[in-house]
BAMI-237087 format. One record per atom (N, C-alpha, C): chain; x, y, z; residue number from 1; atom name. Coordinates in Angstrom, 3 decimals. Layout:
N
{c=A x=X y=Y z=Z k=NUM a=CA};
...
END
This chain:
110
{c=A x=23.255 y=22.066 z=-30.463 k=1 a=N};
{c=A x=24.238 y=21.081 z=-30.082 k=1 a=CA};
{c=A x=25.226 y=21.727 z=-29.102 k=1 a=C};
{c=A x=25.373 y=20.904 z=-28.266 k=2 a=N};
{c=A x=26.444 y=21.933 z=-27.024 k=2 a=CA};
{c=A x=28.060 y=21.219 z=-27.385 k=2 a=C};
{c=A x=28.797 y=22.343 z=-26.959 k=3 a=N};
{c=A x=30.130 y=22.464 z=-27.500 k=3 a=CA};
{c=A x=30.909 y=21.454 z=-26.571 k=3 a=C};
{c=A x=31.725 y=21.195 z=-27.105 k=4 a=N};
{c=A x=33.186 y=19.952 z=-26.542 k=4 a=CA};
{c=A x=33.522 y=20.622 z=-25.188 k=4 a=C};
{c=A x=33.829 y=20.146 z=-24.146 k=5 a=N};
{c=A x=34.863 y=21.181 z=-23.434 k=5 a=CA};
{c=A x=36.165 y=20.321 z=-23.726 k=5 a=C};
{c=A x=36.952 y=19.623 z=-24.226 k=6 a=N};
{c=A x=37.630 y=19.020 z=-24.717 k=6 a=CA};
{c=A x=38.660 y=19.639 z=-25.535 k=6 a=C};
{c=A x=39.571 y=19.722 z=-24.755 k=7 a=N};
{c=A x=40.619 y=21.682 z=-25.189 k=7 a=CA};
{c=A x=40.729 y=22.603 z=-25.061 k=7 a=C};
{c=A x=39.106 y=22.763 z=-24.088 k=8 a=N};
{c=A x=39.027 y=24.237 z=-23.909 k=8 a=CA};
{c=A x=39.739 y=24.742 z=-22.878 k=8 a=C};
{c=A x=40.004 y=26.044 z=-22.731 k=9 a=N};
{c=A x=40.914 y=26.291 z=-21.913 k=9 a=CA};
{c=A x=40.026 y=27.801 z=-21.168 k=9 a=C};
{c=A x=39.423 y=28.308 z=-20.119 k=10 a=N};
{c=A x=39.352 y=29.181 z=-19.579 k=10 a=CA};
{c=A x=40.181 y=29.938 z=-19.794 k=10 a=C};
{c=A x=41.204 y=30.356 z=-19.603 k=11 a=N};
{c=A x=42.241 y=31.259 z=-19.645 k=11 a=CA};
{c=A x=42.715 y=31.709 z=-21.050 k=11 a=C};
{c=A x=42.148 y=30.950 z=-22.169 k=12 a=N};
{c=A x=42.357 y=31.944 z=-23.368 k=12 a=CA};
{c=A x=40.226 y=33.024 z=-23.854 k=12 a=C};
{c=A x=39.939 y=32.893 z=-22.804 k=13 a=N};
{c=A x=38.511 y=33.430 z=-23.367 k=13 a=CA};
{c=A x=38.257 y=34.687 z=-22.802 k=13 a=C};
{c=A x=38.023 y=35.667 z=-23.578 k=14 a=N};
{c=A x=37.592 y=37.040 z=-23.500 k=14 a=CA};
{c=A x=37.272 y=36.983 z=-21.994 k=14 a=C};
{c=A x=36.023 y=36.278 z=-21.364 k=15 a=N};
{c=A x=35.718 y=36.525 z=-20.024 k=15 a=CA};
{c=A x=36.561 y=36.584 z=-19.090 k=15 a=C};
{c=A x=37.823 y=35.542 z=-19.528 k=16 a=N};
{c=A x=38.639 y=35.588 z=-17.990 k=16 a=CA};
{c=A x=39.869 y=36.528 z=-18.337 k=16 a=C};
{c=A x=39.852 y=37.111 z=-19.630 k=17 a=N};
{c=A x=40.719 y=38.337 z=-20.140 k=17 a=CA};
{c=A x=40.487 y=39.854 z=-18.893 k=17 a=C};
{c=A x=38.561 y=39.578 z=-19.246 k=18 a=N};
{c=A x=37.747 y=41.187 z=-18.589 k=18 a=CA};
{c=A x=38.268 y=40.607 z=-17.096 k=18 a=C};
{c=A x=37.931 y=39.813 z=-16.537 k=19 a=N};
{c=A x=38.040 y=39.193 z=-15.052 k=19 a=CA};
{c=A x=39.312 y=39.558 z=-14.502 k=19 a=C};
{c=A x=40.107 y=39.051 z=-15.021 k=20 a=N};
{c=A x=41.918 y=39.091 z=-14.374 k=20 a=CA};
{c=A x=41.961 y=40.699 z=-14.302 k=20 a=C};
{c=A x=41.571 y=41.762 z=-15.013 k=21 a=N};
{c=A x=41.393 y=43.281 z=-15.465 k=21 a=CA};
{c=A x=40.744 y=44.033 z=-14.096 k=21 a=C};
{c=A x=39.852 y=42.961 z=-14.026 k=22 a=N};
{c=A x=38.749 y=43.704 z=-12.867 k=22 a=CA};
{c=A x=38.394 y=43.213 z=-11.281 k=22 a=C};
{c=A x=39.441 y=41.770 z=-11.438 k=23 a=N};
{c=A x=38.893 y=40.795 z=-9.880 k=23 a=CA};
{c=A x=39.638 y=41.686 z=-9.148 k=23 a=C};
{c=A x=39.357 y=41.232 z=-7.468 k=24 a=N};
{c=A x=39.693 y=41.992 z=-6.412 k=24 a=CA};
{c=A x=38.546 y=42.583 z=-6.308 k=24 a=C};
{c=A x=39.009 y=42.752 z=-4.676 k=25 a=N};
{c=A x=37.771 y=43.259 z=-3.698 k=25 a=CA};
{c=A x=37.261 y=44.617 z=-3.914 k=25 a=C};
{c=A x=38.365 y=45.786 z=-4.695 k=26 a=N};
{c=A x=37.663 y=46.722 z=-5.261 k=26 a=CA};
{c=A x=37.995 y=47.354 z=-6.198 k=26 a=C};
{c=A x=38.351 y=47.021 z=-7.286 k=27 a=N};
{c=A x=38.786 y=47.782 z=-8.442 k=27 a=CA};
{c=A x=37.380 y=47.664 z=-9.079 k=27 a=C};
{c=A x=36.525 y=46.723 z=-9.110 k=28 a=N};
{c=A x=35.390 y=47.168 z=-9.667 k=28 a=CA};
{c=A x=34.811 y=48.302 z=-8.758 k=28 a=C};
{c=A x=34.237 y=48.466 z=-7.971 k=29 a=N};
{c=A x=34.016 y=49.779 z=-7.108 k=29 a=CA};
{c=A x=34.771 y=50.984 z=-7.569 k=29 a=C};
{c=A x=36.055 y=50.848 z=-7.639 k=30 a=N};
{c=A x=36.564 y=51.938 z=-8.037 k=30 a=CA};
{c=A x=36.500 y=52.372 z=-9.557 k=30 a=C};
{c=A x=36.498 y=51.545 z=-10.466 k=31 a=N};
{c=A x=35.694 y=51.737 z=-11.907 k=31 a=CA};
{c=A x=34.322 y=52.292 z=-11.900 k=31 a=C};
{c=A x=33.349 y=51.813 z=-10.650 k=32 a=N};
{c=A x=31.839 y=52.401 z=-10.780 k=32 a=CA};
{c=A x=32.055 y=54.076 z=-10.417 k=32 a=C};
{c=A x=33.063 y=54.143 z=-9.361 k=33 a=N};
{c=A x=32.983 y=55.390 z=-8.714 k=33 a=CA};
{c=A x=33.517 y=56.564 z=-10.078 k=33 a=C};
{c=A x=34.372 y=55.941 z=-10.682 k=34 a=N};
{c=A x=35.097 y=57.096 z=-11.747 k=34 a=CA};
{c=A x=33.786 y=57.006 z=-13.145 k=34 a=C};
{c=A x=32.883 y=56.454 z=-13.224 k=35 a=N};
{c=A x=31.882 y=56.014 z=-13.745 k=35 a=CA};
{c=A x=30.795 y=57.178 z=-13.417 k=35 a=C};
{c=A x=30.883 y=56.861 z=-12.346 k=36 a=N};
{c=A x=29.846 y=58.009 z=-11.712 k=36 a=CA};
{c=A x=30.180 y=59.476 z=-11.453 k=36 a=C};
{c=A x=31.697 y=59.483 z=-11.200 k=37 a=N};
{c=A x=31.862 y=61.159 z=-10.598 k=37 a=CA};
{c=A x=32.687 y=61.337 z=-11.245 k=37 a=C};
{c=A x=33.703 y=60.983 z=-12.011 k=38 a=N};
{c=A x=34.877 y=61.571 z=-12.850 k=38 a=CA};
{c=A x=35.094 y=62.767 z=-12.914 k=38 a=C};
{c=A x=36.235 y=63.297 z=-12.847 k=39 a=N};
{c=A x=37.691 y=63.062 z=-12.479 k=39 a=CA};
{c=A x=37.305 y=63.263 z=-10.595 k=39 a=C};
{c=A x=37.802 y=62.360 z=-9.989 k=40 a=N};
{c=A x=37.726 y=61.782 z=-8.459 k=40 a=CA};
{c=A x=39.227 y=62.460 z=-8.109 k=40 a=C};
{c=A x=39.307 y=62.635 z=-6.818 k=41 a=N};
{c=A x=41.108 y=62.890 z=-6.145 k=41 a=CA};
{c=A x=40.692 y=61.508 z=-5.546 k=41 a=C};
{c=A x=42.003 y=61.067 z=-4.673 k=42 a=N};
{c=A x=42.325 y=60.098 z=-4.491 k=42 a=CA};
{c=A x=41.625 y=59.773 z=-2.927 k=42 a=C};
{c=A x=41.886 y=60.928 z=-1.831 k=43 a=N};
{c=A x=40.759 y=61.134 z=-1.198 k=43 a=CA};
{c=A x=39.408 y=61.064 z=-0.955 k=43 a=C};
{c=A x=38.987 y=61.978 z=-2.109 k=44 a=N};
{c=A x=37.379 y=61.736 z=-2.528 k=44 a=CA};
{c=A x=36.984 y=60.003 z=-1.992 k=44 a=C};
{c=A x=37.734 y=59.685 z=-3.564 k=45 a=N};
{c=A x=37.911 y=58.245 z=-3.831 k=45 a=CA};
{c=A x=37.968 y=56.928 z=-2.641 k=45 a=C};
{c=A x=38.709 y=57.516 z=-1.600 k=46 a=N};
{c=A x=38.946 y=56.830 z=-0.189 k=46 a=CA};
{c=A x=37.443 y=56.926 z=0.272 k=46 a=C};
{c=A x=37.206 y=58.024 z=1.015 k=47 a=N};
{c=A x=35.925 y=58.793 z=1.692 k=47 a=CA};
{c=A x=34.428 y=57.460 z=1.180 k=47 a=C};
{c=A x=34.835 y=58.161 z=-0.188 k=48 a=N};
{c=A x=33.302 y=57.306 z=-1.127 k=48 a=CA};
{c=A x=33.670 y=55.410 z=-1.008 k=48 a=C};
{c=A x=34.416 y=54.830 z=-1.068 k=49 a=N};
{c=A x=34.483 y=53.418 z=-0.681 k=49 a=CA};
{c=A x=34.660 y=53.136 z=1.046 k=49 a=C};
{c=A x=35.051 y=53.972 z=1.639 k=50 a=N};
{c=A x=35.166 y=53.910 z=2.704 k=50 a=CA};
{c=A x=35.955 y=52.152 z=3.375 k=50 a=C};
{c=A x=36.345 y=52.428 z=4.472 k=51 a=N};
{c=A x=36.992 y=51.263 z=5.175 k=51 a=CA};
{c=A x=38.348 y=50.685 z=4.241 k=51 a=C};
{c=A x=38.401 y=51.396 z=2.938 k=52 a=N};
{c=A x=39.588 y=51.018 z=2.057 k=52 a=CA};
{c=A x=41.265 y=52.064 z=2.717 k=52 a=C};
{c=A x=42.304 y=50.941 z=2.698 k=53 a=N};
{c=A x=43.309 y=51.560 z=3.298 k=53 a=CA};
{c=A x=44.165 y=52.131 z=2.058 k=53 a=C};
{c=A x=44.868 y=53.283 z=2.632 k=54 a=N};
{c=A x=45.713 y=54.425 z=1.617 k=54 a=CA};
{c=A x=46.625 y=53.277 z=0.453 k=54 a=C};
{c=A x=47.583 y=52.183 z=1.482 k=55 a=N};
{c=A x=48.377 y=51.274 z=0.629 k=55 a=CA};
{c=A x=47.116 y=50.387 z=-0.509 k=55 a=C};
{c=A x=46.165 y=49.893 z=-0.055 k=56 a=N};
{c=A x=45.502 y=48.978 z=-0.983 k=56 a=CA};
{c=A x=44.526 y=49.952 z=-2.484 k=56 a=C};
{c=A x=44.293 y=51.003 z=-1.771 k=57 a=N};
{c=A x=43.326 y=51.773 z=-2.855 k=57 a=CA};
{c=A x=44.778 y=52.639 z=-3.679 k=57 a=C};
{c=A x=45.589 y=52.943 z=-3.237 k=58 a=N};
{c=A x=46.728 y=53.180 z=-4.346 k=58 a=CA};
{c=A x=47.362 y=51.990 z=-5.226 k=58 a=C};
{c=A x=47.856 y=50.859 z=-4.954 k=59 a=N};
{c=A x=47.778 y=49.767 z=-5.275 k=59 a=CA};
{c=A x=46.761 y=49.468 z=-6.432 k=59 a=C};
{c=A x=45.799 y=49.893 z=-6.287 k=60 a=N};
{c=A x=44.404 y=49.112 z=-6.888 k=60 a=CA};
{c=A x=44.603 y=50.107 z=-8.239 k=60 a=C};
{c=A x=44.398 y=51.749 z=-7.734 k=61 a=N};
{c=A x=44.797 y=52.323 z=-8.691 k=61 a=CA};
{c=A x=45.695 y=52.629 z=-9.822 k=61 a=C};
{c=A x=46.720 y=51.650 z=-8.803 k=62 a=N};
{c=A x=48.079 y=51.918 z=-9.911 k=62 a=CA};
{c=A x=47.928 y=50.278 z=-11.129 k=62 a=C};
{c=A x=47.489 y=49.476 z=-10.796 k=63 a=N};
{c=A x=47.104 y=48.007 z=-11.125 k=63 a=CA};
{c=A x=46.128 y=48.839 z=-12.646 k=63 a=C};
{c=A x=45.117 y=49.502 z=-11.858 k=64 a=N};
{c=A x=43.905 y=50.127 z=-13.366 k=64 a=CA};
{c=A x=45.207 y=50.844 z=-14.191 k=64 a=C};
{c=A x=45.357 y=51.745 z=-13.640 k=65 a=N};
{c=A x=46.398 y=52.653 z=-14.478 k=65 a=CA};
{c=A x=47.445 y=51.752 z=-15.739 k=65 a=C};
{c=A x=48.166 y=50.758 z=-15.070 k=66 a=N};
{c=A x=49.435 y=49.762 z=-15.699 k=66 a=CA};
{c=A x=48.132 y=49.032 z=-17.138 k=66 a=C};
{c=A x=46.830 y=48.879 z=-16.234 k=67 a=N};
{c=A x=46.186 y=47.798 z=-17.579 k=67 a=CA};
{c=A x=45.389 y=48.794 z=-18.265 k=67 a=C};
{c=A x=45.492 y=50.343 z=-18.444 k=68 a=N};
{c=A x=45.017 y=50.867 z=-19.713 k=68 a=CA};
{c=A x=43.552 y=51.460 z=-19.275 k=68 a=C};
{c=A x=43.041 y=51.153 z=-17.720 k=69 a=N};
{c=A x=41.586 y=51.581 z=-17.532 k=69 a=CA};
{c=A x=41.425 y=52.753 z=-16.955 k=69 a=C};
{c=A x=42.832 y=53.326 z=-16.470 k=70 a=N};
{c=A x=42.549 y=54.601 z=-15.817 k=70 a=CA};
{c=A x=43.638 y=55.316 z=-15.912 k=70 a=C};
{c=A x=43.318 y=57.139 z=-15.776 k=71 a=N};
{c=A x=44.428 y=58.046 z=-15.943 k=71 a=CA};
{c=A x=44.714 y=58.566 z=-14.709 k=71 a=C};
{c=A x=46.041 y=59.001 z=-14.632 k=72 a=N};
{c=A x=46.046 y=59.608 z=-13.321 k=72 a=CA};
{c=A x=47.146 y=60.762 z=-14.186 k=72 a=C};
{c=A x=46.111 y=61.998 z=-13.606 k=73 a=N};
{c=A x=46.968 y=63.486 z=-13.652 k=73 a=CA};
{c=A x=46.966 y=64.315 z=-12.876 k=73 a=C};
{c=A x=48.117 y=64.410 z=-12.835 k=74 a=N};
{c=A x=48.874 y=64.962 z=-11.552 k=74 a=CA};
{c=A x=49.243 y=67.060 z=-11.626 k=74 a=C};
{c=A x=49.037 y=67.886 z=-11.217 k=75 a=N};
{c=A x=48.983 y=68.646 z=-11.433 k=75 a=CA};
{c=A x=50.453 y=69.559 z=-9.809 k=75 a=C};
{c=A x=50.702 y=70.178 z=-10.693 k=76 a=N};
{c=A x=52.225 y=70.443 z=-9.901 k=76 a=CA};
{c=A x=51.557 y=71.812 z=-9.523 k=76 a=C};
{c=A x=51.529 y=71.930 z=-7.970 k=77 a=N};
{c=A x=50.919 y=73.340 z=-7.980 k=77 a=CA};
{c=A x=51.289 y=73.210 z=-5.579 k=77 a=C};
{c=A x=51.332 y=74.167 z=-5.287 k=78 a=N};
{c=A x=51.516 y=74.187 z=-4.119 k=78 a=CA};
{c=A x=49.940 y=73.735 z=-3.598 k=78 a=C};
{c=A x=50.178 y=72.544 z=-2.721 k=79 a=N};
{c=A x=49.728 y=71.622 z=-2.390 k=79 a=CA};
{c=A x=49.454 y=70.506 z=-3.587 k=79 a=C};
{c=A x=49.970 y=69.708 z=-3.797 k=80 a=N};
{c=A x=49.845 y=69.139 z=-4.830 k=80 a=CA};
{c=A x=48.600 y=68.674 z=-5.076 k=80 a=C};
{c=A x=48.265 y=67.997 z=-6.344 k=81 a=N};
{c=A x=46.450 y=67.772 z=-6.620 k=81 a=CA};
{c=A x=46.407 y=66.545 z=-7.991 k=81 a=C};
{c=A x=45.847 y=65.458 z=-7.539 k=82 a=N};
{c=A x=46.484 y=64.539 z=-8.385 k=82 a=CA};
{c=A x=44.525 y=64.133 z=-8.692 k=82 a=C};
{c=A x=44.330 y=63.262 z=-9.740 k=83 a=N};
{c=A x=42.809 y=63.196 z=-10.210 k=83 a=CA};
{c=A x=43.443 y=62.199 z=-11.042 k=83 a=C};
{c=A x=42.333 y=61.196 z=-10.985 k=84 a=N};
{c=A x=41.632 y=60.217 z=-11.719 k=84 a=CA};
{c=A x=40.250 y=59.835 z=-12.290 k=84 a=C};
{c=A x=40.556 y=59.429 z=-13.437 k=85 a=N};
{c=A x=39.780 y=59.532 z=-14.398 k=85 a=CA};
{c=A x=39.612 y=57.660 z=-15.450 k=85 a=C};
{c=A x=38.682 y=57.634 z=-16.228 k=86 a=N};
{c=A x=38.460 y=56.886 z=-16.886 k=86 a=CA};
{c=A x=39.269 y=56.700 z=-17.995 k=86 a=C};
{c=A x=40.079 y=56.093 z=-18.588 k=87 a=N};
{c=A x=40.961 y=56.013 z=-19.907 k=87 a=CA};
{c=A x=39.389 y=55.505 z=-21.155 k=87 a=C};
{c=A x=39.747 y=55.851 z=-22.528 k=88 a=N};
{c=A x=38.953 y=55.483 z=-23.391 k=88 a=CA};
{c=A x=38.558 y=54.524 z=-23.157 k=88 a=C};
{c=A x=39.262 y=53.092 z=-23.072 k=89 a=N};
{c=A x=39.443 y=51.948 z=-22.914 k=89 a=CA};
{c=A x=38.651 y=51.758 z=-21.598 k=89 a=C};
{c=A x=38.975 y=52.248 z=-20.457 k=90 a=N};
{c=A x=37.685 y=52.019 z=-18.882 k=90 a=CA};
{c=A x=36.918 y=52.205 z=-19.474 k=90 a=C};
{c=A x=36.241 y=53.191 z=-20.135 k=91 a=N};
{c=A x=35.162 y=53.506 z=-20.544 k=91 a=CA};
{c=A x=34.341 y=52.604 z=-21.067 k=91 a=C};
{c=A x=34.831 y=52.032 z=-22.273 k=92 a=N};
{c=A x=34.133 y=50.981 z=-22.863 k=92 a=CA};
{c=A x=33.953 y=49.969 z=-21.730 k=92 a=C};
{c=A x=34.389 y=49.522 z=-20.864 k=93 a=N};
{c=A x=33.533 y=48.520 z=-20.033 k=93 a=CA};
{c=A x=32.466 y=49.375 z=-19.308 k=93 a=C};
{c=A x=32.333 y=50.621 z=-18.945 k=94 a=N};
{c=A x=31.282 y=50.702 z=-18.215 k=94 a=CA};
{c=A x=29.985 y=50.463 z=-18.862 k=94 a=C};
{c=A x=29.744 y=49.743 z=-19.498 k=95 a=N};
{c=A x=28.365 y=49.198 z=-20.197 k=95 a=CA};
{c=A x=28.604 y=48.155 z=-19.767 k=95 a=C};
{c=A x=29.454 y=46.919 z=-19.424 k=96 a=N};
{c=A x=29.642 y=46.160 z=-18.475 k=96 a=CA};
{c=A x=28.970 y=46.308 z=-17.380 k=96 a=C};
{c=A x=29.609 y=47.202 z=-16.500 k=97 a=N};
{c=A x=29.286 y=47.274 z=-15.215 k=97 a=CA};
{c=A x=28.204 y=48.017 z=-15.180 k=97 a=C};
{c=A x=27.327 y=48.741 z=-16.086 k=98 a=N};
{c=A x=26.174 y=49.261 z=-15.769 k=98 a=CA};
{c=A x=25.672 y=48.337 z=-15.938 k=98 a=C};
{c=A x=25.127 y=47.273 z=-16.708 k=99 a=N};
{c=A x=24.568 y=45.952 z=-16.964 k=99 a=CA};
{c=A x=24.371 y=45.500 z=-15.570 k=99 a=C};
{c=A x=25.648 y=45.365 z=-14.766 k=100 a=N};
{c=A x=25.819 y=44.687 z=-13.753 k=100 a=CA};
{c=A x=24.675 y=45.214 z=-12.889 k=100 a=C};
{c=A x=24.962 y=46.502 z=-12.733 k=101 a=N};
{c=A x=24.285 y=47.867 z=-11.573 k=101 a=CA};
{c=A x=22.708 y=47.687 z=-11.834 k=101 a=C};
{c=A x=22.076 y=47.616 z=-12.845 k=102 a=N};
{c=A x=20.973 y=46.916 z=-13.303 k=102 a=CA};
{c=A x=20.239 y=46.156 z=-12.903 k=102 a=C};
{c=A x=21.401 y=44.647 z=-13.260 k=103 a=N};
{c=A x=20.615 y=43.696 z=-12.626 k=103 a=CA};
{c=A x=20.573 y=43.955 z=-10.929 k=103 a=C};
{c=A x=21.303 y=44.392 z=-10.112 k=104 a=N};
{c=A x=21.726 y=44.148 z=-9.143 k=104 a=CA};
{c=A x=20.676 y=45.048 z=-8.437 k=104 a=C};
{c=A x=19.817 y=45.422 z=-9.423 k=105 a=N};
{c=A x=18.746 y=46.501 z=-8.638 k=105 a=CA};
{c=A x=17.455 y=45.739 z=-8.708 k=105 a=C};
{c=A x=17.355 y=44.952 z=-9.354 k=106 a=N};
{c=A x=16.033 y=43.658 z=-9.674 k=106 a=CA};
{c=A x=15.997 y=42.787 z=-8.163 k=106 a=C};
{c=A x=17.083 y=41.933 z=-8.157 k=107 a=N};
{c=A x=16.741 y=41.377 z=-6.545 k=107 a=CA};
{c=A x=17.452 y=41.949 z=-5.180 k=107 a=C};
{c=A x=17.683 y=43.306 z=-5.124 k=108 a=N};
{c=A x=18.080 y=43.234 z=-4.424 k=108 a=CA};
{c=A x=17.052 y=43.527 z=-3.228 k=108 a=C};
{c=A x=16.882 y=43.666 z=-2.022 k=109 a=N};
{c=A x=16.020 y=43.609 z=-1.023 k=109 a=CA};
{c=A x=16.011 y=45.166 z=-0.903 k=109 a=C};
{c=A x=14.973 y=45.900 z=-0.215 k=110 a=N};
{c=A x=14.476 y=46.842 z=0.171 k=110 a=CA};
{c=A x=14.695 y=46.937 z=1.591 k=110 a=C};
END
């Protein structure tokens, strides 16, 4: 039997909880990348998405950081050296986004 939509509300359901966490043009990218290479500098991080500007990929980072998905440690040393990383919490979605990486290898063209 299929359900009412009659009350329902998008905006109280787990999916658009993960969504609001992860939309934008690259914070998922930047979750795959700390996924894949952890602990990243911020550089690295630029280089490997490429065409992303210094204001928007700090931005993006500081957005993961505020919602619990990513760490940033900063290390006080002449030339300074700052690294990001996955928080417990990022972590658990990357079974998410490997899911994703998955399918996305089934149709994609050769």
């Amino acid at each position: 039997m299929a359900k009412s939509i009659a009350g329902a509300r998008y905006g109280d359901t787990g999916y658009s909880y993960t969504m609001s966490l992860i939309q934008g043009k690259h914070k998922a990218a930047i979750l795959y990348c700390l996924m894949e290479y952890e602990p990243v500098r911020f550089n690295e991080m630029r280089r490997y998405l490429g065409g992303i500007a210094d204001k928007t990929l700090s931005a993006n980072l500081r957005e993961l950081e505020r919602d619990g998905l990513v760490a940033r440690r900063e290390y006080l040393q002449i030339s300074p050296k700052v690294e990001y990383s996955l928080t417990e919490l990022g972590a658990s979605l990357m079974q998410v986004l490997d899911q994703l990486c998955l399918w996305g290898e089934q149709p994609r063209p050769r």
